[in-house]
Structure formats: C-alpha cells, structure tokens
C-alpha positions in Angstrom: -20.4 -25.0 32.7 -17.6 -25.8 34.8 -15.9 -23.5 37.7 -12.2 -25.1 36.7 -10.0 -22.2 36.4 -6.2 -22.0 35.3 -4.0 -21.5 37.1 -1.8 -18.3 37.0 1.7 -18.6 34.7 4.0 -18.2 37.5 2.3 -21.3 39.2 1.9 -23.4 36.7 5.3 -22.6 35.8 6.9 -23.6 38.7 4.9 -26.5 39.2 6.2 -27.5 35.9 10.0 -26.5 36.9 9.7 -29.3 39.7 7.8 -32.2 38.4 9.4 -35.2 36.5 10.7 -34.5 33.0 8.1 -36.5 31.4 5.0 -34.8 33.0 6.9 -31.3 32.6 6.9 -32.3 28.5 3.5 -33.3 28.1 2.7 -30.0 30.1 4.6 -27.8 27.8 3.7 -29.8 24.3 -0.3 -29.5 25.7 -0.1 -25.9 26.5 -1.7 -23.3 24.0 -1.0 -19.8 25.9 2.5 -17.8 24.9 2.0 -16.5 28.6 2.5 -20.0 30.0 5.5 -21.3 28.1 7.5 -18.2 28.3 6.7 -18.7 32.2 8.4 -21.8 31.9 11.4 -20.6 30.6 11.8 -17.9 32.8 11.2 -20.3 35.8 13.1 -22.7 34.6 15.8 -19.9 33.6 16.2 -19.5 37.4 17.5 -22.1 38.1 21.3 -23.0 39.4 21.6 -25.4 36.6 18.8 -24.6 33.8 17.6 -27.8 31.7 18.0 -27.1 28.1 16.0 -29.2 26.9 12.8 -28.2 29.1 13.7 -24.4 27.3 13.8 -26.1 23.6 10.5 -27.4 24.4 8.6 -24.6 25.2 10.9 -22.5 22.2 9.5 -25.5 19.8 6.0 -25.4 21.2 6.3 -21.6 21.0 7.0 -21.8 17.5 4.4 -24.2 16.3 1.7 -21.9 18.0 2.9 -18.9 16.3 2.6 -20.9 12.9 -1.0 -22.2 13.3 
C-alpha cells in the first residue's frame, strides 16, 4: 500500500495556476474530484488577468464527470 497522499485543492490548485499551460491541461483533463477542478477555477479566477481557457477546461472536465 502506498503512503502517497493528495494534496489538498487549494495547493494543487495553485500549483496548477502557475505551471505551463500544457502541464496545467493534462492536470485538469486527469483529474476525477469536483473539489479539485472547481479549485482551479477559483484560483485561477483570482487572478489579474484570468485564462479562459484554463476555466473551460475544468467547466468541460466538470461536465464529462458529472455524465459518467
């Protein structure tokens, strides 16, 4: 069994707020917990100048979870 454990949403969120776009997507398109993406967009929300398109991902990603 292993002792890895996740982080909490706030971190992980803002940890994904300032990486590179392209590890920030394949964060948000591999992530399975509603408490995590919406994290995202509130973190990424904050910002001066928010990035749509970091927001549509997690609202897409939201969406496919909520229909599986």
């Amino acid at each position: 069994m292993s002792n890895h454990r996740r982080k909490p949403p706030g971190v992980f969120a803002i940890e994904t707020r300032d990486t590179s776009d392209e590890y920030a997507e394949y964060r948000i398109k591999n992530s399975d917990d509603p408490r995590y993406l919406k994290a995202i967009i509130e973190k990424e929300a904050e910002r001066e100048n928010p990035r749509r398109q970091r927001i549509a991902w997690c609202n897409q990603r939201l969406a496919e979870i909520d229909n599986e």
